[in-house]
Backbone as ProteinMPNN parsed JSONL, in Angstrom:
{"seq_chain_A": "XXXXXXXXXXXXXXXXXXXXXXXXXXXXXXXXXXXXXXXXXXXXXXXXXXXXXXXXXXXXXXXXXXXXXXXXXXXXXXXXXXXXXXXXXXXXXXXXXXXXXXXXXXXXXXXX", "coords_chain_A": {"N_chain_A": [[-10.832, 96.199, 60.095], [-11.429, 98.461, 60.1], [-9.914, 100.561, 58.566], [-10.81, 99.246, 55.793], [-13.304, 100.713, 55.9], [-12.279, 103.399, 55.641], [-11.128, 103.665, 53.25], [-13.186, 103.206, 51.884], [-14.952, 105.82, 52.443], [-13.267, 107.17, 50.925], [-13.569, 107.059, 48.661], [-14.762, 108.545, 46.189], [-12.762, 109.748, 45.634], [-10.824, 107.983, 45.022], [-11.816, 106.956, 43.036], [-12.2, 109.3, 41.012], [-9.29, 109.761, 40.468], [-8.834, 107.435, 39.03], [-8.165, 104.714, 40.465], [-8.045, 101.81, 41.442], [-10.252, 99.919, 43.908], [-9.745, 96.749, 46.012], [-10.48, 94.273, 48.28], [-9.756, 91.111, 50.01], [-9.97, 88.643, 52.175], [-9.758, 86.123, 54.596], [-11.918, 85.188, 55.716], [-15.065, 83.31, 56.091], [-17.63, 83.479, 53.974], [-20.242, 84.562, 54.92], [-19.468, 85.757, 57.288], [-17.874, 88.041, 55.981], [-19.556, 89.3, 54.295], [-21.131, 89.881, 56.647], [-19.726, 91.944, 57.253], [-18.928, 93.76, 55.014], [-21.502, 94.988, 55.112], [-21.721, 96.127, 57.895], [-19.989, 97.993, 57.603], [-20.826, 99.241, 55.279], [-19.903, 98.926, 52.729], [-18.857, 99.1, 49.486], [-16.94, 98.649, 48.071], [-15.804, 95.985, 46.126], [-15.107, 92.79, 47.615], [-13.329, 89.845, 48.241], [-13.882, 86.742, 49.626], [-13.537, 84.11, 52.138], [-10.36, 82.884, 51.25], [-8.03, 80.925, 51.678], [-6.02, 80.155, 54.686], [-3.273, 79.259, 55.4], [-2.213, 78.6, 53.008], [-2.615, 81.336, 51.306], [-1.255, 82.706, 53.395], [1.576, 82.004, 52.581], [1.752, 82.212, 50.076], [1.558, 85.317, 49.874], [3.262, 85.96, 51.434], [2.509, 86.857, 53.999], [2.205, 87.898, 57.698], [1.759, 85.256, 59.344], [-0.131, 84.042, 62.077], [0.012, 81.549, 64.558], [-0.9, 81.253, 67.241], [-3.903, 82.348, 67.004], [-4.73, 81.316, 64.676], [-5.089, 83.627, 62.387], [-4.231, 85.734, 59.485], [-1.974, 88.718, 59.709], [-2.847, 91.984, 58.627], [-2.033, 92.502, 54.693], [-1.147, 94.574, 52.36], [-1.387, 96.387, 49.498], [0.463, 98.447, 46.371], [-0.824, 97.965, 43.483], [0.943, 98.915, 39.989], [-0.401, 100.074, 37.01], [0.707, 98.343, 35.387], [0.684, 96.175, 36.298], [2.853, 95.719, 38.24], [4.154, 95.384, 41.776], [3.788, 98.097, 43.328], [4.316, 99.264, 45.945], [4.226, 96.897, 48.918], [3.008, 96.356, 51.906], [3.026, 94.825, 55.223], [1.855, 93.626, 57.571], [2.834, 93.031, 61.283], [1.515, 92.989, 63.661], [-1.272, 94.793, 65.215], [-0.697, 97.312, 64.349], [0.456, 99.682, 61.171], [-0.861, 99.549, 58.802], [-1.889, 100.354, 55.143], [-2.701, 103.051, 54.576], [-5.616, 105.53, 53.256], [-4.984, 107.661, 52.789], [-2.206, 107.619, 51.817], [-1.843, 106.52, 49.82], [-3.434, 107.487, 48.11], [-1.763, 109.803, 47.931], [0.76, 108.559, 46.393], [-0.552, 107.812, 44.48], [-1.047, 110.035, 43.058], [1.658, 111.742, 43.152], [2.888, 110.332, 41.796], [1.728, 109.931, 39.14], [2.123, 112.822, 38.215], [4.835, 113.264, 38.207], [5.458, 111.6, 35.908], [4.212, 112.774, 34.425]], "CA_chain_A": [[-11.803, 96.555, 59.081], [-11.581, 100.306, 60.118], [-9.011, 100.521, 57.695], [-11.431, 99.233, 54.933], [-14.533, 101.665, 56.051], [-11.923, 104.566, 55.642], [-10.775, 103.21, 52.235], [-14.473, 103.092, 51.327], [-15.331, 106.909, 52.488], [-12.258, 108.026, 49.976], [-14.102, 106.211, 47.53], [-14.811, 109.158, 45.103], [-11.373, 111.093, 45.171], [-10.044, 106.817, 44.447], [-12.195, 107.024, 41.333], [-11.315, 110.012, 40.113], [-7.677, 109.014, 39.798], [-8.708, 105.641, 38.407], [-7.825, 103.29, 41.5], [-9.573, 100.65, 42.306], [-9.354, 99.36, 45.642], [-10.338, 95.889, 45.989], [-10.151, 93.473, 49.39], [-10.169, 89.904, 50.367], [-10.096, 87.661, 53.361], [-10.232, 84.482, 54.828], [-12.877, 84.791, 56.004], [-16.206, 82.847, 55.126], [-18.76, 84.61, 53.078], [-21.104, 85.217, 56.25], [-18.608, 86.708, 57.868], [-17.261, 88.616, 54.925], [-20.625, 89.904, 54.282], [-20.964, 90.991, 57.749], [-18.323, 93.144, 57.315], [-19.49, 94.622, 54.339], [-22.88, 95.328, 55.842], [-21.399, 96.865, 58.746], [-19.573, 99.273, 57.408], [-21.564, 99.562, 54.18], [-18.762, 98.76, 51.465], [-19.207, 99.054, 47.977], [-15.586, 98.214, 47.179], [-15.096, 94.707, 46.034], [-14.539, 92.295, 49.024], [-13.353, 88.626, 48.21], [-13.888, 85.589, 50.744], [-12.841, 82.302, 51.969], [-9.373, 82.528, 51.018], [-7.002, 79.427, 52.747], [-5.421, 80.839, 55.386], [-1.875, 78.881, 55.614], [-1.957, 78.962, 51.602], [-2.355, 82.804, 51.418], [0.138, 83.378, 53.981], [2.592, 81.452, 51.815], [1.349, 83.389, 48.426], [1.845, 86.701, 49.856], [4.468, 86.623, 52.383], [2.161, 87.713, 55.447], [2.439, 86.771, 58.561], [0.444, 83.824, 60.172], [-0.456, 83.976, 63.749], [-0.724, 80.387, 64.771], [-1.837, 80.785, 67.715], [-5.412, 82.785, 66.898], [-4.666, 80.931, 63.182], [-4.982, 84.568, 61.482], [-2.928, 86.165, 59.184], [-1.854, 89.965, 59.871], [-2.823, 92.581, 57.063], [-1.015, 92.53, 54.063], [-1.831, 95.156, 51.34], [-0.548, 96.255, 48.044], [-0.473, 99.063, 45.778], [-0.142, 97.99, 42.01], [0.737, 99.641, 39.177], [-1.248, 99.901, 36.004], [1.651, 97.053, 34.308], [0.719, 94.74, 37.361], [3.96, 95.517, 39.214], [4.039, 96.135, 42.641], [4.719, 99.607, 43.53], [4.127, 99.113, 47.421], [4.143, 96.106, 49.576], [3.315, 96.413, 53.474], [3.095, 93.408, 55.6], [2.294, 93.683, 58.966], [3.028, 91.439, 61.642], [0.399, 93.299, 64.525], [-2.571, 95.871, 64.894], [-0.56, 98.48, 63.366], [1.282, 99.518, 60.399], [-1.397, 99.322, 57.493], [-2.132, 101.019, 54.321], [-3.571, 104.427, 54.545], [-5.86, 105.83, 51.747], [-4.199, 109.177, 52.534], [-0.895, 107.708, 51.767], [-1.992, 105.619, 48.662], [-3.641, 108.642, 46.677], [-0.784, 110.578, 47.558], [1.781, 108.055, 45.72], [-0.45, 107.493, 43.093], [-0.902, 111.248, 42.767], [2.547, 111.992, 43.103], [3.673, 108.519, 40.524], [1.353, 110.534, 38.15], [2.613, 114.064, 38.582], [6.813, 112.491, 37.672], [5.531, 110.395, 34.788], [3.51, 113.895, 33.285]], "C_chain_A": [[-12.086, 98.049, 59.032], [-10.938, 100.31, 59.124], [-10.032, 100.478, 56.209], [-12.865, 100.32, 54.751], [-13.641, 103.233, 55.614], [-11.852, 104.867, 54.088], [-12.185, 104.005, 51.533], [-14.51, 104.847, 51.05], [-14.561, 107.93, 51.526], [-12.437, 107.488, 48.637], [-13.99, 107.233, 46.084], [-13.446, 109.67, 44.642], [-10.267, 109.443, 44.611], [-10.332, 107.073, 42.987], [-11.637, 108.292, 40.434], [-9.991, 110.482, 39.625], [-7.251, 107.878, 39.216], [-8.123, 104.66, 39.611], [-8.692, 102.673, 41.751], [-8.677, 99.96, 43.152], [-10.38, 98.008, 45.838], [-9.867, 95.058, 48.189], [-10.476, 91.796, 49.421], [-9.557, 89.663, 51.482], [-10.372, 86.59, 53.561], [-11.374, 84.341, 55.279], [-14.289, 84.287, 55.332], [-17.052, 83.681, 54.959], [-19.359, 85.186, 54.112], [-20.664, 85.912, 57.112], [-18.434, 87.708, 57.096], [-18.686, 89.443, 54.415], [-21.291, 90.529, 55.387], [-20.182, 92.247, 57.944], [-18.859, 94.049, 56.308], [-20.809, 95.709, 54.516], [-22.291, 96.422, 56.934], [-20.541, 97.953, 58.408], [-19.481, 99.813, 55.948], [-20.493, 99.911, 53.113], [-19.586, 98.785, 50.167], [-18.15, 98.61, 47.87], [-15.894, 96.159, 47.036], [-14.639, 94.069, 47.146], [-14.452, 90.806, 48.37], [-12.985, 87.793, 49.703], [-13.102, 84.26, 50.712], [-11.47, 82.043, 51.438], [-8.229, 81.793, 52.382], [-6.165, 80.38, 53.126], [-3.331, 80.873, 55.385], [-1.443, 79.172, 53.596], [-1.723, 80.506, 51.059], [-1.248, 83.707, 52.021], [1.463, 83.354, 52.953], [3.001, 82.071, 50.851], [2.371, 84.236, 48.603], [3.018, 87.116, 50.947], [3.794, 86.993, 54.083], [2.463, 86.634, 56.585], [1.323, 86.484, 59.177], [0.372, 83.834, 61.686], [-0.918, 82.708, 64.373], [-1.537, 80.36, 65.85], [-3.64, 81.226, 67.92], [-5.393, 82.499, 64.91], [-5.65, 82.207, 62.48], [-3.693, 85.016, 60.64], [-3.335, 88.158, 59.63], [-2.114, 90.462, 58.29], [-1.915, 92.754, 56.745], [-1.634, 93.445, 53.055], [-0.813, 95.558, 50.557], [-0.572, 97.433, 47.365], [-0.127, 98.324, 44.037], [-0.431, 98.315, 40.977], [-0.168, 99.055, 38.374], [-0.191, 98.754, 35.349], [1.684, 95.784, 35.271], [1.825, 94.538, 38.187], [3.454, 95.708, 40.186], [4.625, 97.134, 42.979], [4.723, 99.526, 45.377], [3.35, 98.065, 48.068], [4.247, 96.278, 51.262], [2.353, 94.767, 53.983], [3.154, 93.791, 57.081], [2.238, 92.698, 60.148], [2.083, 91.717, 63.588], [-0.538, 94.169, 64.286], [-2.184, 97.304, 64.714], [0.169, 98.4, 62.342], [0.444, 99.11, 59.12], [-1.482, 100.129, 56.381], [-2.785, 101.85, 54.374], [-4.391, 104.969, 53.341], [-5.398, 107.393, 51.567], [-2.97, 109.118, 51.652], [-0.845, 106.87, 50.089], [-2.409, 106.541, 47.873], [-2.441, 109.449, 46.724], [0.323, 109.805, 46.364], [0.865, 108.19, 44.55], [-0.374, 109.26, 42.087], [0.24, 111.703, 42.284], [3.225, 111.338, 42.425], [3.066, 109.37, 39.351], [2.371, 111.777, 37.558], [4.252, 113.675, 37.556], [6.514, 111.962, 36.641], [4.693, 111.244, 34.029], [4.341, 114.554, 32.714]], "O_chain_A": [[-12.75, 98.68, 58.21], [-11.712, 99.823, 58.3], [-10.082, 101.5, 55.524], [-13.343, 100.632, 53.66], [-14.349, 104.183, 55.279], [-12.301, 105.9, 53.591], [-12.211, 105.048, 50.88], [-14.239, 105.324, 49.948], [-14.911, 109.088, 51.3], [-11.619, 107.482, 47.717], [-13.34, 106.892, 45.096], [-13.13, 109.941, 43.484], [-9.218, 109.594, 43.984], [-9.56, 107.306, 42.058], [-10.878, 108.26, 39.465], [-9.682, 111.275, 38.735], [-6.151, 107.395, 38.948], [-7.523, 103.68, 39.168], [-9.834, 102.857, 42.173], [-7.502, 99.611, 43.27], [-11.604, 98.144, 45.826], [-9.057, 95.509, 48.999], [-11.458, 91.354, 48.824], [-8.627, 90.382, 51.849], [-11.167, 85.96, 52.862], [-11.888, 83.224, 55.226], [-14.653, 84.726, 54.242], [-17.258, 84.612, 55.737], [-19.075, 86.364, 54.326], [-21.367, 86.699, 57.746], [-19.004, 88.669, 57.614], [-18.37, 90.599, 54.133], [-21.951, 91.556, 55.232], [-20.188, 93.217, 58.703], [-19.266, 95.141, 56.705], [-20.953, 96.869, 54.13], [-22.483, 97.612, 56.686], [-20.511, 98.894, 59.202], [-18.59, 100.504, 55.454], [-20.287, 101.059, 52.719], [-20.773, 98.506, 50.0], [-18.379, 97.584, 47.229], [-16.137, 95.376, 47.955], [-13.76, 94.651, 47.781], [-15.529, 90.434, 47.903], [-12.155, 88.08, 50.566], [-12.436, 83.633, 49.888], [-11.309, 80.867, 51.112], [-7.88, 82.131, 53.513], [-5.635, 81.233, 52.413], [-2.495, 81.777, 55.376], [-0.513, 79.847, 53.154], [-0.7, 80.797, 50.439], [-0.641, 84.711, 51.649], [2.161, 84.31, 52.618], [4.144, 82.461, 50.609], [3.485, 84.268, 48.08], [3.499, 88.221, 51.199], [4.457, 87.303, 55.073], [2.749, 85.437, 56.621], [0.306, 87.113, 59.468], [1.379, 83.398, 62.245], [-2.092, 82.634, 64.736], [-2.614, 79.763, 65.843], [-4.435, 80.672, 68.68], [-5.888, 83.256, 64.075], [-6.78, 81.934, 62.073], [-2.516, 84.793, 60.924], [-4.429, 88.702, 59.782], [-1.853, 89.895, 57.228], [-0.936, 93.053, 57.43], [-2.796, 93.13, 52.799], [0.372, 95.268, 50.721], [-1.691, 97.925, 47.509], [1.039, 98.323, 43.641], [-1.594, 98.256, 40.579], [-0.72, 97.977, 38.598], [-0.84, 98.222, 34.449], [2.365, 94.763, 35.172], [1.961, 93.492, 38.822], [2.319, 96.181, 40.121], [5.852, 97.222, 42.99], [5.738, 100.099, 45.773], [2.122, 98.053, 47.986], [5.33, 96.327, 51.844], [1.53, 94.029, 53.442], [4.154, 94.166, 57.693], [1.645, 91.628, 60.015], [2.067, 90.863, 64.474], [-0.747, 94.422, 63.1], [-2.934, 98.273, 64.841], [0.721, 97.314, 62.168], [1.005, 98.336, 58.344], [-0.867, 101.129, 56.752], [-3.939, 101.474, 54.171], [-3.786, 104.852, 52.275], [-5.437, 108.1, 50.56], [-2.601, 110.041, 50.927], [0.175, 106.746, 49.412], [-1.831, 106.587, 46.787], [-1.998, 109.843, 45.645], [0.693, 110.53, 45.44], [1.38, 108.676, 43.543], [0.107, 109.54, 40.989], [0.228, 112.114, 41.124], [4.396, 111.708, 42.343], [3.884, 109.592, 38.458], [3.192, 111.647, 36.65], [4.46, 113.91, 36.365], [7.567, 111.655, 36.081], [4.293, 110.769, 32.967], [3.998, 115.39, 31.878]]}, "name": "protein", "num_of_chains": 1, "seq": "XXXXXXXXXXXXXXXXXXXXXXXXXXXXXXXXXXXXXXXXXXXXXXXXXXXXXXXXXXXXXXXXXXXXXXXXXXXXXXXXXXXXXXXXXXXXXXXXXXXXXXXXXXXXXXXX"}
């Protein structure tokens, strides 16, 4: 959830490139609202999403034996493609918001 508190703090320089950065989790609301609380989100956080079903969706991987899945994040374009898919399968290897304004920065920049 560090990951999402960092997200958060790059909040303004997201907006003023138009990104929106959204999240969800399996986890149940009370949880999922703990989280928010604790590291005082504004972004969009969805809950309660089925764990083995989600895995399936998105490709991530499932950890049976602490039945989690590893983060999976996304970036996608404005036409709903995906422009970047990471998938990780331990406690590293996630989406940076350094590395996400840069692409979209730099996706802009080539397409001006």
């Amino acid at each position: 959830m560090q990951q999402l508190a960092a997200f958060e703090h790059a909040r303004d320089r997201f907006r003023d490139e138009g990104i929106i950065v959204v999240a969800a989790s399996t986890d149940p609301r009370e949880r999922a609202a703990e989280t928010v609380e604790k590291h005082g989100l504004t972004l969009p956080v969805g809950y309660g999403l089925p764990v083995i079903e989600t895995a399936r969706k998105l490709g991530a991987f499932y950890e049976e034996r602490r039945g989690i899945l590893q983060a999976t994040g996304f970036v996608i374009r404005p036409d709903q493609r995906i422009a970047v898919a990471q998938y990780s399968s331990g406690p590293i290897g996630r989406l940076v918001w350094q590395d996400v304004l840069g692409l979209v920065q730099y996706t802009k920049k080539q397409a001006g």
